[in-house]
C-alpha positions as CSV (number, residue, x, y, z in Angstrom):
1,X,2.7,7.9,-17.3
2,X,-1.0,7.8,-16.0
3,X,-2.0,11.5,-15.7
4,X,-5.5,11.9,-14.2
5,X,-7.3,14.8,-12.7
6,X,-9.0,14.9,-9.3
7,X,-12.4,15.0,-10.6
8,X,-12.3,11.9,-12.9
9,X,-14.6,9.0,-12.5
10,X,-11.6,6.7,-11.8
11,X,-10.3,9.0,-8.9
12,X,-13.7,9.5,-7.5
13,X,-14.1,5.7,-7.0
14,X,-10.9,5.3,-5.0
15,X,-11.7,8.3,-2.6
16,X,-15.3,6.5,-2.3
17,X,-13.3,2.9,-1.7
18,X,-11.0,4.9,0.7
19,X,-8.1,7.0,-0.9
20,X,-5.8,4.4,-2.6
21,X,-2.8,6.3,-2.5
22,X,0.9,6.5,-4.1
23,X,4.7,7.7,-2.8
24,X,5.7,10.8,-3.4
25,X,8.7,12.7,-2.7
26,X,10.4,9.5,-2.6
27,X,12.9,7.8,-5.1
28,X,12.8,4.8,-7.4
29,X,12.9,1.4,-5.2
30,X,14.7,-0.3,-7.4
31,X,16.0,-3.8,-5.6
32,X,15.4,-2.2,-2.2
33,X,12.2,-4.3,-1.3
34,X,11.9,-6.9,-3.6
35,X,9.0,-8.1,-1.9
36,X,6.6,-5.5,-2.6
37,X,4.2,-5.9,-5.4
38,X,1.4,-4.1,-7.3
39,X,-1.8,-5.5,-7.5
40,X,-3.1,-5.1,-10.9
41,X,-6.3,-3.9,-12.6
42,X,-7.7,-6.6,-15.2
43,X,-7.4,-4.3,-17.8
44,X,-5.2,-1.0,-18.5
45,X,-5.8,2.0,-17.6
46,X,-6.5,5.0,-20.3
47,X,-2.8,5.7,-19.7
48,X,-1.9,2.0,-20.7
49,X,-1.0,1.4,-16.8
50,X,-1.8,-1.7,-14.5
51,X,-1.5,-1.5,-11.3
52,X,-4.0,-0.4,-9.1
53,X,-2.6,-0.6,-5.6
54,X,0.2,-1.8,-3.9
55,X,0.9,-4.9,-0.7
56,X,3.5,-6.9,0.2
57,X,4.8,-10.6,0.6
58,X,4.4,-11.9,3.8
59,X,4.4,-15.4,3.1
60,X,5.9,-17.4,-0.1
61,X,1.9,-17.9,-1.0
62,X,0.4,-14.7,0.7
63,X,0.5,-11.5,-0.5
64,X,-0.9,-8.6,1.7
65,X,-2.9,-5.7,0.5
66,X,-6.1,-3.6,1.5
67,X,-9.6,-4.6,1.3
68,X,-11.3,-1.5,-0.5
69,X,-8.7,-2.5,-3.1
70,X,-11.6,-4.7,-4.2
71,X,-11.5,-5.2,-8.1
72,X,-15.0,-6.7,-8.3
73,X,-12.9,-10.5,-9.4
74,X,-12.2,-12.9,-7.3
75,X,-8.9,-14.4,-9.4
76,X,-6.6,-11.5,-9.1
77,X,-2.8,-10.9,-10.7
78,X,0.4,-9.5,-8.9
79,X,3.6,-8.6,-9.6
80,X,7.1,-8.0,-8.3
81,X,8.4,-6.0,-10.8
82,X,10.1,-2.9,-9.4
83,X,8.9,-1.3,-13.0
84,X,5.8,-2.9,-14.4
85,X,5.2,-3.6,-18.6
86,X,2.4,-5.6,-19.6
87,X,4.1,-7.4,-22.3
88,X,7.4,-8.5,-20.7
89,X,6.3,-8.4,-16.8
90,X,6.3,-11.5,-14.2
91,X,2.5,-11.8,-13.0
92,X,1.3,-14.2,-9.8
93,X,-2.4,-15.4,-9.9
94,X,-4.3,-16.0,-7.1
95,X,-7.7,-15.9,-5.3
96,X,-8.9,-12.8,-3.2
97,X,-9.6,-13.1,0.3
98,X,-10.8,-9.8,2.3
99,X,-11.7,-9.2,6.2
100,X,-15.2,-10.2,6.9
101,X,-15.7,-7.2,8.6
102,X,-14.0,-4.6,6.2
103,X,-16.1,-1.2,7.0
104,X,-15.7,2.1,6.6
105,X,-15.6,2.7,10.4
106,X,-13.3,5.6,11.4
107,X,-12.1,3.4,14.5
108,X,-11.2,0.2,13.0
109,X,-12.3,-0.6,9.5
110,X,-10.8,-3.9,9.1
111,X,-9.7,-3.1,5.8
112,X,-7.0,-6.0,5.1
113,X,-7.1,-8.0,2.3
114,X,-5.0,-11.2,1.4
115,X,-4.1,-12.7,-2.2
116,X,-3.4,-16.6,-1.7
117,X,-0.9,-17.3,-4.8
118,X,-1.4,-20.5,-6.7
119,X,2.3,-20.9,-6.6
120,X,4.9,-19.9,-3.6
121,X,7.1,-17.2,-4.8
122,X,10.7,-18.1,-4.7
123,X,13.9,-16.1,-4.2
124,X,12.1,-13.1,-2.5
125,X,11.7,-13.0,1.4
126,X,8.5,-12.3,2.5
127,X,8.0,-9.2,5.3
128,X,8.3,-9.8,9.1
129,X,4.7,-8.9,11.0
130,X,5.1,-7.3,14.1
131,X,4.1,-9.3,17.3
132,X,1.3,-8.3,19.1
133,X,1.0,-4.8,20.6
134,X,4.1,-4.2,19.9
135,X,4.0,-0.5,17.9
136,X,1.6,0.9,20.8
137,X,4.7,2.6,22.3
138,X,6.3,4.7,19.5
139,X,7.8,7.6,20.0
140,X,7.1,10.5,17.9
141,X,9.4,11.0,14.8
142,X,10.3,7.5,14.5
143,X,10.9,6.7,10.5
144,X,8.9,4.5,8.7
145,X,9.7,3.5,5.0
146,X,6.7,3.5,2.7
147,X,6.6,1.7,-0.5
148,X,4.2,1.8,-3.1
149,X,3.5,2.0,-7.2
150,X,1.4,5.2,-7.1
151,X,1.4,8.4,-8.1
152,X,5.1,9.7,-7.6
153,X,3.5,13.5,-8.2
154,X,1.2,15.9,-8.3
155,X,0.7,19.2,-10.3
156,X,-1.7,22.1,-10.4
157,X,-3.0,23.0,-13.7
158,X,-6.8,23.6,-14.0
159,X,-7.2,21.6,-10.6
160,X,-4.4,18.9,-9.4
161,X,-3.2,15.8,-11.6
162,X,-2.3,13.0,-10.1
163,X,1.0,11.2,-12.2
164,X,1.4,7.7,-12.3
165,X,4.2,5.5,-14.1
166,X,3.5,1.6,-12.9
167,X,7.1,2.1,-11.3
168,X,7.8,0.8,-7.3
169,X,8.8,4.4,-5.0
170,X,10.1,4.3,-1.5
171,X,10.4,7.6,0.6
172,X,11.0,7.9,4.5
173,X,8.2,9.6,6.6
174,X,8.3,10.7,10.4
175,X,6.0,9.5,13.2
176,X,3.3,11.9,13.9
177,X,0.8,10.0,16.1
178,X,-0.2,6.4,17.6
179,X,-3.8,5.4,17.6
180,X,-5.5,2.4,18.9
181,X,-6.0,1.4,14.8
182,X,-3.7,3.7,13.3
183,X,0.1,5.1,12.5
184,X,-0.1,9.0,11.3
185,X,2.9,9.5,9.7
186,X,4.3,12.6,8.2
187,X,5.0,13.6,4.5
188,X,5.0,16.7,4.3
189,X,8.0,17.8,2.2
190,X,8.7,20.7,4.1
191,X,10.0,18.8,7.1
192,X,12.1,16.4,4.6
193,X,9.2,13.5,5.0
194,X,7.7,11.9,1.9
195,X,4.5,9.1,1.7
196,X,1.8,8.5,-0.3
197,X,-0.4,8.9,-2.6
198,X,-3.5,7.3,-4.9
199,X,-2.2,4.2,-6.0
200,X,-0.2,3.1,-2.3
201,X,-2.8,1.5,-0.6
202,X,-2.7,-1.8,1.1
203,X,1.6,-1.3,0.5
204,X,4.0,-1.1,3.4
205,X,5.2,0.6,6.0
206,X,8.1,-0.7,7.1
207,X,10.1,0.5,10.8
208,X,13.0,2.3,9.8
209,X,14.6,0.9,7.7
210,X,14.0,-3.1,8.5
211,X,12.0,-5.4,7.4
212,X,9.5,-5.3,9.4
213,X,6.1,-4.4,8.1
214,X,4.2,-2.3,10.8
215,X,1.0,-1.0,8.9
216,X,-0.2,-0.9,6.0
217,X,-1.2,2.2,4.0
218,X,-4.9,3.1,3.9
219,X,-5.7,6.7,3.8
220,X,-4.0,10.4,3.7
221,X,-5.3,14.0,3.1
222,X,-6.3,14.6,-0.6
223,X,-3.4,16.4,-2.1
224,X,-0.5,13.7,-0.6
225,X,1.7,15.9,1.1
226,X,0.3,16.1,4.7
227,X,-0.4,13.3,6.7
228,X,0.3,9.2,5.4
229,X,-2.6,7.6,7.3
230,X,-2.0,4.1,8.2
231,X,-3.5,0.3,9.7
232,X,-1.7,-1.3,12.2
233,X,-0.5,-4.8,11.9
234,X,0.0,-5.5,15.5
235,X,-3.7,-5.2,17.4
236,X,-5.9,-7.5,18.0
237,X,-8.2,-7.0,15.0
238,X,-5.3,-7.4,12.1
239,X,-4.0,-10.4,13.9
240,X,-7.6,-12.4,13.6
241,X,-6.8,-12.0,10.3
242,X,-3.8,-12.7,9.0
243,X,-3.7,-15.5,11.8
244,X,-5.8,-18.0,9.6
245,X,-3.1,-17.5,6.4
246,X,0.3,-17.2,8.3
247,X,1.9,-18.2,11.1
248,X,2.0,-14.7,13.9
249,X,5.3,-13.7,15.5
């Protein structure tokens, strides 16, 4: 289990790239949603883990993630394993593709990111995308199921540590908030609501409990147990995107 504190070099690069975060007060996934991945680091961890953020299948040779997930390679590796080793796992190689216009602009920052797989991936079924416009009338408290190989916890000892295990989570979070970019989403334990953490981002967020992915996870507040802060899949901006890798609903 990857154990690092908040004021690591490691940790301060994510929060720089844009909080890649992780579930927490969730469960192990298991076979729930197969079709969430990690993407992984090209080399291990200190803690001999791999994967440094999360995204989904949403076509058998496209595999959706976030753009300040960035590695610094453009051949990247995935996986589907609900718990990741390095020695026995299933990897997918492909080539990195990001937004154009990835920024780190508070009103739409384009961050979406694509891995095209050298080879389809067969006997998963890739996430539905929603159609256009069509989360702008949420009501608040509607659940969303968040997915992700981040950290699953977080203790205070000398200043908070951030545990990681390379293992998929899911927990359910409540609707706090449409924005013209952005689903705020609850998980804070208190009301029963888990989310995520460093180590979720570019993973999903799916609408109840379906198969449709609705946003993808970007940011959150700094100790993962507030507010699940993420990119909507539906506007205008995300669909000029994905459009030139998969067909749109």
């Amino acid at each position: 289990m990857r154990k690092l504190a908040a004021a690591t070099a490691a940790l301060a690069v994510l929060l720089v790239a844009g909080s890649a975060l992780a579930i927490t007060y969730g469960a192990p996934d298991g076979n729930r949603h197969p079709n969430v991945g990690a993407l992984l680091a090209p080399t291990a961890y200190s803690d001999g883990t791999w994967a440094a953020c999360t995204g989904t299948l949403i076509a058998p040779k496209v595999f959706l993630t976030a753009a300040h997930c960035d590695l610094g390679v453009s051949r990247v590796a995935v996986t589907f394993d609900s718990s990741y080793v390095a020695a026995t796992g299933t990897t997918y190689w492909g080539t990195w593709k990001a937004d154009p216009g990835f920024n780190q602009a508070q009103s739409d920052p384009h961050d979406l990111a694509v891995v095209l797989l050298d080879k389809a991936v067969k006997g998963i079924t890739p996430a539905q995308l929603p159609t256009a416009g069509s989360l702008g009338g949420l009501t608040q408290g509607t659940k969303f199921v968040s997915v992700g190989y981040g950290a699953q916890s977080v203790t205070i000892e000398k200043g908070p540590t951030f545990h990681y295990a390379d293992i998929r989570y899911v927990a359910t979070g409540s609707l706090n908030a449409v924005n013209p970019s952005w689903l705020r989403i609850s998980m804070n334990p208190a009301t029963d609501d888990g989310g995520t953490c460093y180590g979720d981002s570019g993973g999903p967020n799916f609408l109840r409990d379906s198969n449709l992915l609705a946003a993808t996870t970007i940011t959150g507040d700094f100790m993962c147990r507030a507010t699940n802060v993420v990119y909507r899949l539906d506007t205008a901006t995300a669909r000029a995107f994905l459009g030139q890798f998969v067909t749109l609903p």
